[in-house]
C-alpha positions as CSV (number, residue, x, y, z in Angstrom):
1,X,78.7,66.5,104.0
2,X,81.8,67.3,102.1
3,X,82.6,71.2,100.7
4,X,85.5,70.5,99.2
5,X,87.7,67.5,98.0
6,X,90.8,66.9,96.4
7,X,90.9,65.4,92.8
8,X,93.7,64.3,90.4
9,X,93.4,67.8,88.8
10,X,93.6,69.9,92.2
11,X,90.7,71.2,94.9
12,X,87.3,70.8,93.7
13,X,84.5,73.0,95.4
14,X,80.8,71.4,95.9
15,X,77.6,73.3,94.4
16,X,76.9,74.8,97.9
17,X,80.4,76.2,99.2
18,X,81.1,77.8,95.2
19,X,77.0,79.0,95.5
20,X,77.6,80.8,99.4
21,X,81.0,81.7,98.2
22,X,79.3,83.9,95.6
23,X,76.5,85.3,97.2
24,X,78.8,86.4,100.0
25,X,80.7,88.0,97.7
26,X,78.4,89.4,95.7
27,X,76.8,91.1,99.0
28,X,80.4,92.8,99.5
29,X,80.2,93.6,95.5
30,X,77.4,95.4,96.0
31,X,77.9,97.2,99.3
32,X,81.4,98.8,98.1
33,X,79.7,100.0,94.5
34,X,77.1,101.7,96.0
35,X,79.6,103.2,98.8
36,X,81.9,103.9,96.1
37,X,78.8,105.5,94.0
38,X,77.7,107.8,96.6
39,X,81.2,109.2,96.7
40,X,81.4,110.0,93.4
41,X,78.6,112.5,93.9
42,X,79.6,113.2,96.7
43,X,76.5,113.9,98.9
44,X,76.9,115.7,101.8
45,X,76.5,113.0,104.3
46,X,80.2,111.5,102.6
47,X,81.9,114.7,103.1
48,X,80.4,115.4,106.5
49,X,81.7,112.7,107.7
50,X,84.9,112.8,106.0
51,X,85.1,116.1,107.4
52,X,84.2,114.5,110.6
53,X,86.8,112.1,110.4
54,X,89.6,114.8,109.8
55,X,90.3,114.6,106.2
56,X,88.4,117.9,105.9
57,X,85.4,118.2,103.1
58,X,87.1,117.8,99.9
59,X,84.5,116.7,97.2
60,X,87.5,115.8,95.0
61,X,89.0,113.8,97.8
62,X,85.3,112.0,98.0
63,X,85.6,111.5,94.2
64,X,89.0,110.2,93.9
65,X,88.4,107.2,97.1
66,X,84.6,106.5,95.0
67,X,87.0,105.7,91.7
68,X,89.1,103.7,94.1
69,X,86.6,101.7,95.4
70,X,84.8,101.1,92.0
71,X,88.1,100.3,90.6
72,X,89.0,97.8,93.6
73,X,86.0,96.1,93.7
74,X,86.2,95.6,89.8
75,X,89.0,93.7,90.0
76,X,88.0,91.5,92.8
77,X,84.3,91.1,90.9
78,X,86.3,89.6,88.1
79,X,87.7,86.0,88.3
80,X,90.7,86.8,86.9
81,X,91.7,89.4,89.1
82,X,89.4,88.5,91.9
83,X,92.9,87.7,94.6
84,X,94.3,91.4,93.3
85,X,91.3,93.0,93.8
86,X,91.0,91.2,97.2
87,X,94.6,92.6,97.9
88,X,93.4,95.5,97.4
89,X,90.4,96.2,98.5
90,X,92.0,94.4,102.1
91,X,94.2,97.8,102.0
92,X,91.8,99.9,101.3
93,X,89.2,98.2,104.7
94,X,92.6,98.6,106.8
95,X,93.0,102.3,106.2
96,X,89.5,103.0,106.9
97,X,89.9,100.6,109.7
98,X,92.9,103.1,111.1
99,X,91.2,106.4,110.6
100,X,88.2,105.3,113.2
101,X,91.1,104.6,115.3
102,X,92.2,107.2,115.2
103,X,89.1,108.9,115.6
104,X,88.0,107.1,118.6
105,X,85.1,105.6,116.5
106,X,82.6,103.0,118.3
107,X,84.4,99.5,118.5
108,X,82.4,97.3,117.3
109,X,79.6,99.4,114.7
110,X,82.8,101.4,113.4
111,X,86.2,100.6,114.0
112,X,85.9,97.1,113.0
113,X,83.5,96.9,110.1
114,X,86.6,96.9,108.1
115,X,87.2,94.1,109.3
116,X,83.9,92.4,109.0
117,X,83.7,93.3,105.5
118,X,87.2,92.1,105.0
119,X,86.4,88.7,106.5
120,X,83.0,88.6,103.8
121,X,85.7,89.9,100.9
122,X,87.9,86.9,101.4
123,X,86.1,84.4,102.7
124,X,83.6,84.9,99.4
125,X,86.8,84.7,97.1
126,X,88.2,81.3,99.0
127,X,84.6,79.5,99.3
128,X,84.3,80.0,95.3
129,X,88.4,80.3,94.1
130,X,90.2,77.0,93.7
131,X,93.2,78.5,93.2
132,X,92.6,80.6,96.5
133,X,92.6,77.6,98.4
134,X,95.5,75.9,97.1
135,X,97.2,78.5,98.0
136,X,96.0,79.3,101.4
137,X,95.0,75.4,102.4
138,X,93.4,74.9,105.4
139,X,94.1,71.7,107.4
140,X,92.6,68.8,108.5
């Protein structure tokens, strides 16, 4: 079974690959608005932990990363600015990905579920993006 093939007019993408590429990314969609949401609020959890985490508990620090991460995920939500928005948003999991560093956090729940959600945020975008892929071709 083929994913993808190469056609006069560039990559195509089967039914399946552009299907899985947009449920994954609709999972990571959906993940980072409701993080984002609950940051905006902020409930206490958010700045406990930011507190926890050493950036004190500042609820307008809470609201100003919620408007980032709706903003971010926005753009990568949107086709056209879905490999900005991917840009960004890989920023924004590396810095959380650095303060449980820096923290000591658990390896593998923590520390490295920036990267996890990293790997869903652009493997989504390159299962479903042509344009991803000619870019970023893997090879055979």
């Amino acid at each position: 079974m083929t994913i993808f093939t190469e056609t006069a007019s560039g990559p195509h993408i089967s039914k399946a690959a552009r299907w899985t590429g947009r449920v994954l990314s609709g999972v990571v969609i959906l993940f980072l608005l409701f993080d984002g949401a609950i940051k905006l609020l902020p409930l206490q959890v958010v700045t406990e932990t930011m507190d926890k985490m050493g950036y004190g508990a500042s609820d307008n620090l809470a609201r100003g990363l919620g408007i980032i991460t709706i903003v971010c995920t926005a753009l990568y939500a949107m086709p056209p600015t879905s490999i900005l928005g991917a840009i960004l948003l890989t920023g924004y999991l590396g810095g959380a990905i650095a303060s449980h560093v820096r923290i000591d956090s658990p390896l593998f729940s923590h520390t490295l579920f920036g990267l996890y959600l990293g790997l869903m945020v652009w493997g989504g975008l390159w299962l479903r993006e042509p344009t991803l892929r000619s870019l970023l071709p893997f090879r055979r």
